[in-house]
LUMZA-219672 format. One line per field, with one value per residue (C-alpha): residue number from 1; x, z, y. Coordinates in steps of 0.05 Angstrom, whole numbers, plus 5000, padded with zeros to 4 digits. Example, Ala and Ser with C-alpha at 12.3 -4.5 7.8 and 13.67 -1.06 7.14 Angstrom:
resi = [1	2]
c1 = [5246	5273]
c3 = [5156	5143]
c2 = [4910	4979]
***
This chain:
resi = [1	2	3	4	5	6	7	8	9	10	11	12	13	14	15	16	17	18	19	20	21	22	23	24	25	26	27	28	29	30	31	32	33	34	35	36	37	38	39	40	41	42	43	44	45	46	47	48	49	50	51	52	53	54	55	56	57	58	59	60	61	62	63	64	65	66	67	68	69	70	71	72	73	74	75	76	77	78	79	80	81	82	83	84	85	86	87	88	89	90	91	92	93	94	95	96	97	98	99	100	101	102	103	104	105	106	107	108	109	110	111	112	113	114	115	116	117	118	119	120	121	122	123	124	125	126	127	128	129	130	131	132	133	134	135	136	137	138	139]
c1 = [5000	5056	5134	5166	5243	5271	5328	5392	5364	5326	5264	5199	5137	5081	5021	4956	4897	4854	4871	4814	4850	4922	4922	4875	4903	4892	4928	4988	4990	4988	5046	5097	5085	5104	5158	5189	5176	5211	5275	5287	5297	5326	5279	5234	5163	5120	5038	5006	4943	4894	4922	4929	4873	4934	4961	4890	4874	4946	4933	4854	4893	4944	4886	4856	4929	4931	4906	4955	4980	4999	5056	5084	5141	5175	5166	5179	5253	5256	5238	5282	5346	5330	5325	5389	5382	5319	5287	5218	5167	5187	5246	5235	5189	5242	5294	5251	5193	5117	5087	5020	5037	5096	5056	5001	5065	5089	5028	5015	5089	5076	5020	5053	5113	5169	5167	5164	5147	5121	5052	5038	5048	4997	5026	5058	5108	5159	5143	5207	5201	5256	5267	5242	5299	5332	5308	5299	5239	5212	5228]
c3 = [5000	5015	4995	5047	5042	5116	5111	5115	5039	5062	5029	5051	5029	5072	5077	5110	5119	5173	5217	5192	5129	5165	5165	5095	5038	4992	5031	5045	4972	4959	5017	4987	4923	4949	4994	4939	4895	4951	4955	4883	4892	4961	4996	5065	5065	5136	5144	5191	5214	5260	5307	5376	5418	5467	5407	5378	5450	5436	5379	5397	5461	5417	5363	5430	5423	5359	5361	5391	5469	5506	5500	5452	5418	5486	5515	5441	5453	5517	5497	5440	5479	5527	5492	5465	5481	5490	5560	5600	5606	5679	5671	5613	5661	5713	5667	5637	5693	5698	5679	5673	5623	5590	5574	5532	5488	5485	5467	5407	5385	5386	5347	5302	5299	5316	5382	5377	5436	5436	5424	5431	5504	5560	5571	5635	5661	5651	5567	5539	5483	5438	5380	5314	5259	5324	5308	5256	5222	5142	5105]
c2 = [5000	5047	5047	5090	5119	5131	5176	5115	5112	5046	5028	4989	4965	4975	4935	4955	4906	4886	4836	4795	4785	4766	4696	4684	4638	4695	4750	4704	4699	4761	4783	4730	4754	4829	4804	4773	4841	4874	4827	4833	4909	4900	4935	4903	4896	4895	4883	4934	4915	4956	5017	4998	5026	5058	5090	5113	5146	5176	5217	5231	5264	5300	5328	5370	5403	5423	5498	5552	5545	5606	5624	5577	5620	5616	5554	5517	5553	5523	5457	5446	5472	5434	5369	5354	5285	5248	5264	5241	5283	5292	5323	5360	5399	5397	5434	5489	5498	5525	5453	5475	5524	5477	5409	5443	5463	5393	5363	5413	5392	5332	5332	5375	5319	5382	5320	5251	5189	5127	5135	5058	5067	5108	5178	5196	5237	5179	5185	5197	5254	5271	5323	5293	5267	5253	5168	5129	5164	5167	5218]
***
């Protein structure tokens, strides 16, 4: 369904279908045939199936972040010098202060994807956040 480039120049072929359809004669026919289409060129292929409901709640959290914060000029700045190296949530806020004021920043970069976590796991202060093109992302 998708042929994604990450930045080390890899490339992979992406399959999306339900999990209903995982494990169907047809399908596995279908996958070998584009795993051996992907071989031939060198590439990887992977089969997503459904998003995780974790990783749904994720981004339905993130999507309440997307308009403006207050004063996101300055706290952005703050944020991004302070994460030279990935960091948790926790002390992120430790390093540049006024949580209540700093998390509604994080969130909207986040959703933005200027930040990056693991959104297949439940949000906490212990979420470890990092600058994004800091990982292995597509391009």
């Amino acid at each position: 369904d998708f042929v994604v480039q990450y930045r080390d120049h890899r490339v992979e072929l992406i399959n999306v279908k339900p999990a209903v359809f995982r494990h169907k004669p047809a399908f596995e026919q279908s996958l070998e045939l584009v795993e051996e289409a992907a071989q031939a060129r060198g590439w990887s292929s992977r089969v997503f199936t459904e998003l995780g409901r974790q990783y749904v709640d994720n981004l339905e959290w993130l999507a309440g972040y997307r308009g403006l914060p207050y004063r996101l000029a300055e706290f952005s700045g703050r944020i991004v010098d302070a994460l030279q190296e990935p960091l948790t949530l926790r002390t992120l806020v430790a390093k540049t202060g006024e949580p209540f004021l700093l998390k509604p920043v994080v969130f909207h970069l986040l959703w933005h994807r200027r930040l990056c976590t693991n959104l297949d796991g439940r949000f906490s202060l212990d979420m470890p956040i990092w600058q994004a093109g800091e990982r292995d992302e597509p391009v």
